[in-house]
Biopython code that builds the backbone (N, CA, C, O; Angstrom):
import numpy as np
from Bio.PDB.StructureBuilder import StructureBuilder

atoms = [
    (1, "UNK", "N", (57.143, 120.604, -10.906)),
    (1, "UNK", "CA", (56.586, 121.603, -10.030)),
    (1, "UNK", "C", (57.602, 122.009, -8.976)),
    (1, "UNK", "O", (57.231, 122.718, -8.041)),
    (2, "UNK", "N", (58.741, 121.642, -9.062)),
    (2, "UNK", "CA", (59.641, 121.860, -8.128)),
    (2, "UNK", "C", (60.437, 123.384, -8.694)),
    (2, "UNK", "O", (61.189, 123.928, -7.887)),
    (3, "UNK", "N", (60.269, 123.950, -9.904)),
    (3, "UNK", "CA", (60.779, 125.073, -9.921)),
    (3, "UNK", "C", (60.454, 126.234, -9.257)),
    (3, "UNK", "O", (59.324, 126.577, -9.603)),
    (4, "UNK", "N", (60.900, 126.935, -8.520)),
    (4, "UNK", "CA", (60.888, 127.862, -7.526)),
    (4, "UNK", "C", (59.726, 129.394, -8.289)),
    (4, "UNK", "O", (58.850, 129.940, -7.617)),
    (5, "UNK", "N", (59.903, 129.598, -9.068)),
    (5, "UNK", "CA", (58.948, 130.036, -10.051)),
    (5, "UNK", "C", (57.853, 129.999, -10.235)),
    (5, "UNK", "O", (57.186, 131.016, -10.046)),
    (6, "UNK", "N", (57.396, 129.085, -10.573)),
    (6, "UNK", "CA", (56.060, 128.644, -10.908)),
    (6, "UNK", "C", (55.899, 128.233, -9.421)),
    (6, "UNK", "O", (54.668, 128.244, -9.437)),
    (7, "UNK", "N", (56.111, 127.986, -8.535)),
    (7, "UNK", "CA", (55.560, 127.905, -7.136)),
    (7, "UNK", "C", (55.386, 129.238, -6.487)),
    (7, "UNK", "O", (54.337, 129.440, -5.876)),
    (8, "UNK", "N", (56.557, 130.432, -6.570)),
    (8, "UNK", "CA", (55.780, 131.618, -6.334)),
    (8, "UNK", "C", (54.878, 132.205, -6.862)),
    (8, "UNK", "O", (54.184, 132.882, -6.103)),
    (9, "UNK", "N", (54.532, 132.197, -8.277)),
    (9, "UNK", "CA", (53.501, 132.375, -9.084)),
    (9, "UNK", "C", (52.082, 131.911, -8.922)),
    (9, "UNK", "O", (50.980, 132.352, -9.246)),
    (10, "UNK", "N", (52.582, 130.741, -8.230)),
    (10, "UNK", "CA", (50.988, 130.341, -8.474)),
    (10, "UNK", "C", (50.597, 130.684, -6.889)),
    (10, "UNK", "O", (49.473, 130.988, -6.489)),
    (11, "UNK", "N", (52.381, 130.499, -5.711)),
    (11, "UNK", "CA", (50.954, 131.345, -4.457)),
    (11, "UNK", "C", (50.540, 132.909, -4.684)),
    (11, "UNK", "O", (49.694, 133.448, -3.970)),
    (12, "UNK", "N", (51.066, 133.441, -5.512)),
    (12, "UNK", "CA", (50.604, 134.891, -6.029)),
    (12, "UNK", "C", (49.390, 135.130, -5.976)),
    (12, "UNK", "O", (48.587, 135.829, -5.358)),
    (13, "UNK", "N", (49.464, 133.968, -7.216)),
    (13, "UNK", "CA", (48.004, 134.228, -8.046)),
    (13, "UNK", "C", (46.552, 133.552, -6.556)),
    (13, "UNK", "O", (45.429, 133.956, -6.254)),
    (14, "UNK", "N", (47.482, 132.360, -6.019)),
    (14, "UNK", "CA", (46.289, 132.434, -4.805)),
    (14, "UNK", "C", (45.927, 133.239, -3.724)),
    (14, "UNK", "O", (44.986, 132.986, -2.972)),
    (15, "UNK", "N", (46.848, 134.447, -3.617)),
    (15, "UNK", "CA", (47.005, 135.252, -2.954)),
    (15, "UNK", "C", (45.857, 136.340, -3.022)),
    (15, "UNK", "O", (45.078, 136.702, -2.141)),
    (16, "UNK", "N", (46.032, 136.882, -4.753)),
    (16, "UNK", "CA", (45.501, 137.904, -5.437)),
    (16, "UNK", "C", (43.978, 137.005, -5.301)),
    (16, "UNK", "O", (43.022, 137.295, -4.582)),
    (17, "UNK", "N", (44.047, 136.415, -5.776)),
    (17, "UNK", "CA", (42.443, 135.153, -5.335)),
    (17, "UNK", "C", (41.571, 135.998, -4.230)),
    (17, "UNK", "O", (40.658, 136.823, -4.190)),
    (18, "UNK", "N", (42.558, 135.159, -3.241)),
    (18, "UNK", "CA", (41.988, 135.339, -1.917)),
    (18, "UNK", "C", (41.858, 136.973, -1.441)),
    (18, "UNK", "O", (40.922, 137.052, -0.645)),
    (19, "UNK", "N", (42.449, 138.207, -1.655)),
    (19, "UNK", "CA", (42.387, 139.710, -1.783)),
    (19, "UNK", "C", (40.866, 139.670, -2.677)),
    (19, "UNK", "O", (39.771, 139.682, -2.115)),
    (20, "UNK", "N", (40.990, 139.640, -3.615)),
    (20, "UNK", "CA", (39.836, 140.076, -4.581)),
    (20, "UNK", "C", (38.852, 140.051, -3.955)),
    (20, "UNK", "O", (38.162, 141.037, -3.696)),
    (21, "UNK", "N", (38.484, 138.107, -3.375)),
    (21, "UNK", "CA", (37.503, 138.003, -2.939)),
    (21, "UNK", "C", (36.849, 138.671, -1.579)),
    (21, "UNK", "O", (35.749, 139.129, -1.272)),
    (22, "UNK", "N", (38.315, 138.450, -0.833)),
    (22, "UNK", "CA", (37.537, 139.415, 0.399)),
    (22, "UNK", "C", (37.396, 140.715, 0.423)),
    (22, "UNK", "O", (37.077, 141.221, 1.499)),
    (23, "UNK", "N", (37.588, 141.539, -0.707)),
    (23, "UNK", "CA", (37.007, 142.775, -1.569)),
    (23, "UNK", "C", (35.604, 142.520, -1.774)),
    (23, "UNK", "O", (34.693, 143.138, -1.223)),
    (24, "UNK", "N", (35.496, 141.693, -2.493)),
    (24, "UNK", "CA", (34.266, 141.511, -3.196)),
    (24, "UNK", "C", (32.782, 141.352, -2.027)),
    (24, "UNK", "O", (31.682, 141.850, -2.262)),
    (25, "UNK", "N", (33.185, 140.425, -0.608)),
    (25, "UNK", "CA", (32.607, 140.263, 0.297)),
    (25, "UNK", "C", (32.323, 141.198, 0.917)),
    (25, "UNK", "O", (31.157, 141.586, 0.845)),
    (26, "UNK", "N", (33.423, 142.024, 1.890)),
    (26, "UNK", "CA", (33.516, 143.434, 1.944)),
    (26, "UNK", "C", (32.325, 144.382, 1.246)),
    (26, "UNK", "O", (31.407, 144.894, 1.887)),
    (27, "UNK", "N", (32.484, 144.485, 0.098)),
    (27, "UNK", "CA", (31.960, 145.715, -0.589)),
    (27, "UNK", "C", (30.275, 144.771, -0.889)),
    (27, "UNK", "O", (29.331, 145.562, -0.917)),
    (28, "UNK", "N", (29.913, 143.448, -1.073)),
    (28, "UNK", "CA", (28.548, 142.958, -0.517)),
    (28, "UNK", "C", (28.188, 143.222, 0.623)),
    (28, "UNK", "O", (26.981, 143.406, 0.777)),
    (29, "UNK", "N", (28.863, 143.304, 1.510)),
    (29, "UNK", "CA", (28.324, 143.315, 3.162)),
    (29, "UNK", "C", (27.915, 144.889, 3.275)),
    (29, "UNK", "O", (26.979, 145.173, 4.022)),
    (30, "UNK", "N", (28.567, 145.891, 2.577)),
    (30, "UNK", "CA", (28.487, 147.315, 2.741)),
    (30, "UNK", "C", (27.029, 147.590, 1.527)),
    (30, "UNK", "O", (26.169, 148.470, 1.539)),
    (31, "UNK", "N", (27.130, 147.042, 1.075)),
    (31, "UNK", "CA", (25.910, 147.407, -0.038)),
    (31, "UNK", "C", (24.522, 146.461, 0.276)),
    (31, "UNK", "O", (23.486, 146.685, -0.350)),
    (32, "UNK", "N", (24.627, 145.056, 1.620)),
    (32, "UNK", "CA", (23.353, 144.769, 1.777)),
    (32, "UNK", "C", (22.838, 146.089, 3.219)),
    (32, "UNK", "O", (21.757, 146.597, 3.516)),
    (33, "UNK", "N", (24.151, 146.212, 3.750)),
    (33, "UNK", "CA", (23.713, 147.078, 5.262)),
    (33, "UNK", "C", (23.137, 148.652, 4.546)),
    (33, "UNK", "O", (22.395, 149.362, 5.225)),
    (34, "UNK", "N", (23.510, 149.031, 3.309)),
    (34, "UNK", "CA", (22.692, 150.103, 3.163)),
    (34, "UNK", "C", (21.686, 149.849, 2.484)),
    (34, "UNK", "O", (20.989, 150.840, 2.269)),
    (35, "UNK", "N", (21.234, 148.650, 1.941)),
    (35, "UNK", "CA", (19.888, 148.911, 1.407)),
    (35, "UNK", "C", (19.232, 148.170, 2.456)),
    (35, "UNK", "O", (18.017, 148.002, 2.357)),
    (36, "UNK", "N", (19.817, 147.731, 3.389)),
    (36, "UNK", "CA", (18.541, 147.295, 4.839)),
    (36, "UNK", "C", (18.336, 148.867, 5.727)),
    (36, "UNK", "O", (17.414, 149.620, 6.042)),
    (37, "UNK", "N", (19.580, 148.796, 5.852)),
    (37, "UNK", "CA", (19.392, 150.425, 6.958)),
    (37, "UNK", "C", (19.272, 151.905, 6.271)),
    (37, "UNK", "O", (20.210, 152.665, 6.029)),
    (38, "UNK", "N", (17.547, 152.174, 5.959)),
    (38, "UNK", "CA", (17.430, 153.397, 5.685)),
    (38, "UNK", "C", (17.525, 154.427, 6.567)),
    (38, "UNK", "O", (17.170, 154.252, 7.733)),
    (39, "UNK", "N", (18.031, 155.675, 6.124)),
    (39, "UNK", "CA", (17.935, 156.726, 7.060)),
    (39, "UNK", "C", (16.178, 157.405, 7.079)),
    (39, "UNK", "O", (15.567, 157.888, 6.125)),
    (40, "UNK", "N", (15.618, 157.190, 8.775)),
    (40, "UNK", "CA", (13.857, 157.661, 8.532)),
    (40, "UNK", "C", (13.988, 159.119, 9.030)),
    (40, "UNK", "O", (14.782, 159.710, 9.763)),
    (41, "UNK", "N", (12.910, 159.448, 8.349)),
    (41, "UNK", "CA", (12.791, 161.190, 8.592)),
    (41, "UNK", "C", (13.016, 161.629, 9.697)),
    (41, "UNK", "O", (12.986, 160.629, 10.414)),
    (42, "UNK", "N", (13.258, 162.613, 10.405)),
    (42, "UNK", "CA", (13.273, 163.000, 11.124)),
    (42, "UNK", "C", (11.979, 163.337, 12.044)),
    (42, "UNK", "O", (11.102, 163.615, 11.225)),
    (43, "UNK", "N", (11.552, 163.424, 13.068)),
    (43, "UNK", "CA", (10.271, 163.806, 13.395)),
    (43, "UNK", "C", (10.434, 165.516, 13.829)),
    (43, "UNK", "O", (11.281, 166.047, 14.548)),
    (44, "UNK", "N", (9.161, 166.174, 13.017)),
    (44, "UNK", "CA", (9.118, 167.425, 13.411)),
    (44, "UNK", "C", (9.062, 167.907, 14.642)),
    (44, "UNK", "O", (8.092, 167.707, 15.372)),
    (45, "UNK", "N", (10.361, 168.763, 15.080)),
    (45, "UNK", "CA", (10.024, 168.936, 16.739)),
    (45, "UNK", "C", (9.812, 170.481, 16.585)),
    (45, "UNK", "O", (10.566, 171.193, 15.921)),
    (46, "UNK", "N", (8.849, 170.873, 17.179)),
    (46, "UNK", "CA", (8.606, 172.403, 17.422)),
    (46, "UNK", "C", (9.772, 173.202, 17.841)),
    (46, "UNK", "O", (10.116, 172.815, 18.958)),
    (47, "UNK", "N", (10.521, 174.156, 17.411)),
    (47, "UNK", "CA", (11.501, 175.059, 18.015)),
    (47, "UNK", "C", (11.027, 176.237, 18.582)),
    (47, "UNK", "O", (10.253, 177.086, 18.139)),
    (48, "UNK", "N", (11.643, 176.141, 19.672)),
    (48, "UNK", "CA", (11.415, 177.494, 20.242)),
    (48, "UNK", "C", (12.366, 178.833, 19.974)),
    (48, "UNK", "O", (13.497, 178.985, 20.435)),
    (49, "UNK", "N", (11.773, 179.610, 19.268)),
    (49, "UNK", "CA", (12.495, 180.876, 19.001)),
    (49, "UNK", "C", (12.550, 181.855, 19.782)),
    (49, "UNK", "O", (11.624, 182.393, 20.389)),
    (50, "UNK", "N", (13.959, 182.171, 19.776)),
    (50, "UNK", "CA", (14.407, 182.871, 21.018)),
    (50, "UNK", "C", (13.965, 184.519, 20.352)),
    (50, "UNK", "O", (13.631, 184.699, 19.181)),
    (51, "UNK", "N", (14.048, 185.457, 21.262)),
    (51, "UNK", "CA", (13.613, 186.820, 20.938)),
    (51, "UNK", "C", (15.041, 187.663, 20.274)),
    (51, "UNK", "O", (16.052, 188.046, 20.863)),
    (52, "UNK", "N", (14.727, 187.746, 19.077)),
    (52, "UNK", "CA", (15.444, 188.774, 18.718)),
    (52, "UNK", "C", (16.429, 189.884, 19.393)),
    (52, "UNK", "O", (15.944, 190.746, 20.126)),
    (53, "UNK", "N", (17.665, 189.843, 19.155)),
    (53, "UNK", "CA", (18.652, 190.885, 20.138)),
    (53, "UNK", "C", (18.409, 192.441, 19.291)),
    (53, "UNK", "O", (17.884, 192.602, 18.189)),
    (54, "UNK", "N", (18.834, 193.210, 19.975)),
    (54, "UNK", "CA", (18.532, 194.254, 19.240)),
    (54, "UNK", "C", (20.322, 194.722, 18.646)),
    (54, "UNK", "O", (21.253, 194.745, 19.452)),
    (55, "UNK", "N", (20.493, 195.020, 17.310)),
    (55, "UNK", "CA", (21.721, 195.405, 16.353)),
    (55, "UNK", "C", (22.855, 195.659, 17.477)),
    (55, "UNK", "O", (23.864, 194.954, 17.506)),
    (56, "UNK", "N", (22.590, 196.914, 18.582)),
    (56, "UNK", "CA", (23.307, 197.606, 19.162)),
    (56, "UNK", "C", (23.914, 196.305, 19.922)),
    (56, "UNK", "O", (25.022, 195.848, 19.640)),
    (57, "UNK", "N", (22.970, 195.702, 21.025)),
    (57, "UNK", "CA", (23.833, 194.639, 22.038)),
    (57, "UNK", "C", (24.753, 193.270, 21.203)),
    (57, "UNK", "O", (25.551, 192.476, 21.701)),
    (58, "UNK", "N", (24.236, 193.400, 19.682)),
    (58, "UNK", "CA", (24.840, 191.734, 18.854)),
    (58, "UNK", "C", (26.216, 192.496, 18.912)),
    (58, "UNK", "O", (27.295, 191.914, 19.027)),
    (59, "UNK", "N", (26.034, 194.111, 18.803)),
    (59, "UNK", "CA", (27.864, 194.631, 17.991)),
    (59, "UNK", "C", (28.427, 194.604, 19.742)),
    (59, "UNK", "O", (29.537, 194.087, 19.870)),
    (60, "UNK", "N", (27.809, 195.072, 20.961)),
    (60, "UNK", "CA", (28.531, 194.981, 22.019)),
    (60, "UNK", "C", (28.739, 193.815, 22.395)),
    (60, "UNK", "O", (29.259, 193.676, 23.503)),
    (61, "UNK", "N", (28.424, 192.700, 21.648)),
    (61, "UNK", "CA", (28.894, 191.157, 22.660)),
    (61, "UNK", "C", (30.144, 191.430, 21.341)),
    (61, "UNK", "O", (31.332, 191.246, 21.607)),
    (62, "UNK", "N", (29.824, 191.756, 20.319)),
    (62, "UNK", "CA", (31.360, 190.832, 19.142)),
    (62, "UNK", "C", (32.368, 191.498, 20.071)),
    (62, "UNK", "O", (33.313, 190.812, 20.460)),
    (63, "UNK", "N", (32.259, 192.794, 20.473)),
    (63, "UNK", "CA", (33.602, 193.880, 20.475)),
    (63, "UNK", "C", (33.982, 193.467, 22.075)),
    (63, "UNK", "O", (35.125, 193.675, 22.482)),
    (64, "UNK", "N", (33.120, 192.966, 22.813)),
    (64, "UNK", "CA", (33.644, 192.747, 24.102)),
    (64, "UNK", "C", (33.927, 190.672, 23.808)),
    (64, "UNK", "O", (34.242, 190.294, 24.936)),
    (65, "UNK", "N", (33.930, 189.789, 23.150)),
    (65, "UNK", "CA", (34.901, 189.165, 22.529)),
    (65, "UNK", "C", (35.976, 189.470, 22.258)),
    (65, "UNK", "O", (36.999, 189.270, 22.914)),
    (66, "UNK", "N", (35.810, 190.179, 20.893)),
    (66, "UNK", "CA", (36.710, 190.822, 20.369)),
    (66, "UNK", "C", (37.792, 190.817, 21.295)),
    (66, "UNK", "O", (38.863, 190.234, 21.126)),
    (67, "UNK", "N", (37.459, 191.494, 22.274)),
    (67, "UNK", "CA", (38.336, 191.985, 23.261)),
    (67, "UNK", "C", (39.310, 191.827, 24.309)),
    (67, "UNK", "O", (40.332, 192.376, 24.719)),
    (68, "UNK", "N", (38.125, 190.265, 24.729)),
    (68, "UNK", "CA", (39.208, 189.148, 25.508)),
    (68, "UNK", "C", (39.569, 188.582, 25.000)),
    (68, "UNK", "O", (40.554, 188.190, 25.625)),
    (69, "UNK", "N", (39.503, 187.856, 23.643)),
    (69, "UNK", "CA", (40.350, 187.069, 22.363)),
    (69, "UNK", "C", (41.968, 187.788, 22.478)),
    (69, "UNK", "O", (43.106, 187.319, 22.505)),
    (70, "UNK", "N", (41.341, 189.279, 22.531)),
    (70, "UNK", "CA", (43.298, 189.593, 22.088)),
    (70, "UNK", "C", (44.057, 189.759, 23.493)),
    (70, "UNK", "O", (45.254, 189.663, 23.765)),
    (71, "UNK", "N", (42.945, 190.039, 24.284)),
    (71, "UNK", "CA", (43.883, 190.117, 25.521)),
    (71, "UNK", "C", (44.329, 188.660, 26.498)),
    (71, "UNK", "O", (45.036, 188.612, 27.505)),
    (72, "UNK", "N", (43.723, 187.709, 25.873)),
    (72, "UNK", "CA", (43.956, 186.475, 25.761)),
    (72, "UNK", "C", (45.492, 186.092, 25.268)),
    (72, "UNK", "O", (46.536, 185.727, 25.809)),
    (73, "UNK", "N", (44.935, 186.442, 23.673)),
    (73, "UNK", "CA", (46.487, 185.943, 22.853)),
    (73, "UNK", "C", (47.591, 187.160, 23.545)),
    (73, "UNK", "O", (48.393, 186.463, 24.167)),
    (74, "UNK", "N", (47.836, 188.027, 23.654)),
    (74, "UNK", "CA", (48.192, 189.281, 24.294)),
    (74, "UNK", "C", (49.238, 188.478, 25.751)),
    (74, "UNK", "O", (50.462, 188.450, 25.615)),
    (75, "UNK", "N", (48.669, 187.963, 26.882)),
    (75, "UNK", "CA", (49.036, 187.083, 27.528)),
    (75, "UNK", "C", (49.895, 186.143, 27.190)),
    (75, "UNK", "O", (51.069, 186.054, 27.549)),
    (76, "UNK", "N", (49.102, 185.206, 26.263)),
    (76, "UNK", "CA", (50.241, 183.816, 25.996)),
    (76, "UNK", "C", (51.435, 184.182, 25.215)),
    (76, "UNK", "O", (52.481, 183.609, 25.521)),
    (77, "UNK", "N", (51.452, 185.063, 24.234)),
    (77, "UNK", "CA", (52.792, 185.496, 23.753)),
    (77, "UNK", "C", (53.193, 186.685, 24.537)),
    (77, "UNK", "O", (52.333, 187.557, 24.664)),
    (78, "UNK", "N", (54.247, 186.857, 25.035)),
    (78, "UNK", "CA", (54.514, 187.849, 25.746)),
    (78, "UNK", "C", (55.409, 188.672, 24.728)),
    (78, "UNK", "O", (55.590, 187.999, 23.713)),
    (79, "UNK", "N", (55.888, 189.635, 24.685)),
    (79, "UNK", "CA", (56.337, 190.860, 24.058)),
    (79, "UNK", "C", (57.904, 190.613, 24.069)),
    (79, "UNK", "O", (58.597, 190.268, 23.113)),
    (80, "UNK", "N", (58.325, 190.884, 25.454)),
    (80, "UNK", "CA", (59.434, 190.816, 26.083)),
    (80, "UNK", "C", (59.500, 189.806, 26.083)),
    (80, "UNK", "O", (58.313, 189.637, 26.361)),
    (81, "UNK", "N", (59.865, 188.862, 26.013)),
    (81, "UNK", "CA", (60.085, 186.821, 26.193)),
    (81, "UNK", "C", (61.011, 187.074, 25.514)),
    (81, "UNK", "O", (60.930, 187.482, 24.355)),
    (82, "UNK", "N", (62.368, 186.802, 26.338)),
    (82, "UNK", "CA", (63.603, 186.637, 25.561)),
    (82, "UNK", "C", (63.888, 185.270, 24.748)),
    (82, "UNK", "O", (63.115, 184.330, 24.928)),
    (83, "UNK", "N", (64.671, 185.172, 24.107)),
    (83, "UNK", "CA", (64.821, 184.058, 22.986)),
    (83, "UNK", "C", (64.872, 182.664, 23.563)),
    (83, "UNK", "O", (65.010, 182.793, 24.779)),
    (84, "UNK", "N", (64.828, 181.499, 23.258)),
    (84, "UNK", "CA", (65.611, 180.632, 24.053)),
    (84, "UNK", "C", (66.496, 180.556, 23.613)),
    (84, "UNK", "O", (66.752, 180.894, 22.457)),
    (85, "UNK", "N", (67.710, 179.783, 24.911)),
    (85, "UNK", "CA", (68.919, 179.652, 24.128)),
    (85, "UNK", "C", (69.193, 178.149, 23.787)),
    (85, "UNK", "O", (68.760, 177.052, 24.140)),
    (86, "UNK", "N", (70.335, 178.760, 22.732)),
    (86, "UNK", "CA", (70.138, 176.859, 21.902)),
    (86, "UNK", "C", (71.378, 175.702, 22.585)),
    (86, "UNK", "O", (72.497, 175.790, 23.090)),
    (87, "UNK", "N", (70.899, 175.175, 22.416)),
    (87, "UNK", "CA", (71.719, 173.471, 23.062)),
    (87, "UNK", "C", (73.037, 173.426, 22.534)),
    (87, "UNK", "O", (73.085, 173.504, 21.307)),
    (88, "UNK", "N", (74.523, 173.283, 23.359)),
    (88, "UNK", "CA", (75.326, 172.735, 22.838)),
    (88, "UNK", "C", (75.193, 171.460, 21.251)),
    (88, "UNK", "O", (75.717, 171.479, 20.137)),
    (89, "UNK", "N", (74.497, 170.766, 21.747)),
    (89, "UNK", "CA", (74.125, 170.186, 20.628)),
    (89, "UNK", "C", (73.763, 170.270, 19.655)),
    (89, "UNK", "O", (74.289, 169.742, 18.675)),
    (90, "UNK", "N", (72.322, 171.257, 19.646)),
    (90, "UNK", "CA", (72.052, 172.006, 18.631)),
    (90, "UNK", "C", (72.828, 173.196, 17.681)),
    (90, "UNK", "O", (72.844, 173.403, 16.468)),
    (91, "UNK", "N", (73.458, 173.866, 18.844)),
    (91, "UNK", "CA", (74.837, 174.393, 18.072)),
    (91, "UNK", "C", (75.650, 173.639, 16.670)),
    (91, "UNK", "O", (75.744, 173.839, 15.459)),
    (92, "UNK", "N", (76.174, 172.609, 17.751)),
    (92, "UNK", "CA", (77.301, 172.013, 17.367)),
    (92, "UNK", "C", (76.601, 171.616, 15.616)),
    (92, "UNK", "O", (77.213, 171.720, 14.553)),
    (93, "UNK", "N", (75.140, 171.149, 15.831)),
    (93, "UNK", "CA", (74.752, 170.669, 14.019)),
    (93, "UNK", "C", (74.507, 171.941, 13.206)),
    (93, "UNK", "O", (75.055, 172.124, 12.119)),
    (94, "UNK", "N", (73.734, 172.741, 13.724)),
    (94, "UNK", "CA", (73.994, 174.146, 13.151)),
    (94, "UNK", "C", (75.313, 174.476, 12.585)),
    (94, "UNK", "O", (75.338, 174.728, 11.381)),
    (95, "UNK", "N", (76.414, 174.516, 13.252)),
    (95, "UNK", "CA", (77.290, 174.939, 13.033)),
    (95, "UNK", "C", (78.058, 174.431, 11.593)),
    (95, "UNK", "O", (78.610, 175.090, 10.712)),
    (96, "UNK", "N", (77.823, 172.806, 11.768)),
    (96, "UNK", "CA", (77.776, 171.649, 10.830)),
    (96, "UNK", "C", (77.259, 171.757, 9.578)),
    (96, "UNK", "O", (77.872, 171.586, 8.525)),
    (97, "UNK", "N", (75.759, 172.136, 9.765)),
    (97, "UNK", "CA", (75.034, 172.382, 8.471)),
    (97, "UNK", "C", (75.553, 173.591, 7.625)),
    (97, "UNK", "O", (75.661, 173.502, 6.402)),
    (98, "UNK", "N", (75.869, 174.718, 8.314)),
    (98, "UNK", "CA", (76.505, 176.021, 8.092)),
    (98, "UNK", "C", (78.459, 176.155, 6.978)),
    (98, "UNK", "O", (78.961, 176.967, 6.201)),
    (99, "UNK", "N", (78.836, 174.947, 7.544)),
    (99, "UNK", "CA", (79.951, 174.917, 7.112)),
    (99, "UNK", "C", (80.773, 173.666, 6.506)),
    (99, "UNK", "O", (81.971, 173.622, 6.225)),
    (100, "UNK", "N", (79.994, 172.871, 6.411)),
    (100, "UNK", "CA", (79.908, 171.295, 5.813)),
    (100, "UNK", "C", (79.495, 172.059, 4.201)),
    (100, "UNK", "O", (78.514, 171.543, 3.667)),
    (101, "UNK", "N", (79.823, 172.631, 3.817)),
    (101, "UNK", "CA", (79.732, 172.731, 2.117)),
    (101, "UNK", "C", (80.280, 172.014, 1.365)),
    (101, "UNK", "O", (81.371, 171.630, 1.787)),
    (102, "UNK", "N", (80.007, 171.662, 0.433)),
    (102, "UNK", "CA", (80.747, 171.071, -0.918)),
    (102, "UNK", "C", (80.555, 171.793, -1.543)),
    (102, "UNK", "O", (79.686, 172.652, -1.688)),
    (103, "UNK", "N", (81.974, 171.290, -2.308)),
    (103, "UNK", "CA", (82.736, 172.230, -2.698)),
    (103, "UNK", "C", (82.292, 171.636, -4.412)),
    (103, "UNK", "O", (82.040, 170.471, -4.721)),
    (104, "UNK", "N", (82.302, 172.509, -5.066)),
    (104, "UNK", "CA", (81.926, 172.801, -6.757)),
    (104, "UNK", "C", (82.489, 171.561, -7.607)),
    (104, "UNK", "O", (83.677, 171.276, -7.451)),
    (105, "UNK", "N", (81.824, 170.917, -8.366)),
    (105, "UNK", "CA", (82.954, 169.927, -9.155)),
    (105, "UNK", "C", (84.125, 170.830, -10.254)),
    (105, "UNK", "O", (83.674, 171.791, -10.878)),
    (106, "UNK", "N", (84.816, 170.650, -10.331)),
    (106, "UNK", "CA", (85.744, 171.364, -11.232)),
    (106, "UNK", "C", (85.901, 170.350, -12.701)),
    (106, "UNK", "O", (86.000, 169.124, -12.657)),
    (107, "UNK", "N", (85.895, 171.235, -14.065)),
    (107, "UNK", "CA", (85.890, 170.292, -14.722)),
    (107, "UNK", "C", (87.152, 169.832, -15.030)),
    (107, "UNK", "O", (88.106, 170.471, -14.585)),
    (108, "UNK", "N", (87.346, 168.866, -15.694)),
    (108, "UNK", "CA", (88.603, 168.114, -15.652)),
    (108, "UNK", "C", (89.183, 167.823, -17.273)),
    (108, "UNK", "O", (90.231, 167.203, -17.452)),
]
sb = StructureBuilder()
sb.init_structure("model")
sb.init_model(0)
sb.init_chain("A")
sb.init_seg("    ")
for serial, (resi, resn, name, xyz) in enumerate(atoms, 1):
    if name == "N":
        sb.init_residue(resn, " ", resi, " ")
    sb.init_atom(name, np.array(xyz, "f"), 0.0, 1.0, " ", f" {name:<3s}", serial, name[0])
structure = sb.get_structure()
């Protein structure tokens, strides 16, 4: 029993043992908690229904949305916003990536 082999093998196999089982426990513990804990009906609660809008005011709320949505986004991107400028650093790998080519194998 001293071969190095058959000693990793067999803590493997006690390994895979011990996985399975606490699978197996696991997936008992999940299958007694749902057949103890049913989901119960809901109890009927009366809703109160609100009054009908009339066509005209549903299209004047979308379009006055509508409206601050873009003048919203309109704001956060500005038009004019000049570029940023890029980092010596960032240059310098740009520049790198740009001209670091390899070159074709040639056949021989």
């Amino acid at each position: 029993m001293d071969d190095p082999l058959t000693i990793s093998l067999i803590i493997s196999g006690i390994g895979m043992a011990l996985l399975f089982a606490a699978l197996f426990v696991l997936y008992g513990l999940m299958y007694l908690m749902t057949a103890v804990i049913k989901d119960r009906p809901a109890a009927a609660v009366p809703v109160e229904e609100e009054p009908a809008e009339e066509p005209d005011e549903a299209k004047r709320r979308a379009a006055v949305i509508a409206v601050a949505l873009a003048r919203a986004e309109r704001e956060t991107f500005a038009i004019g916003a000049p570029p940023e400028e890029v980092s010596p650093w960032w240059a310098l790998h740009l520049h790198r990536q740009l001209t670091n080519r390899i070159s074709p194998r040639s056949g021989r």
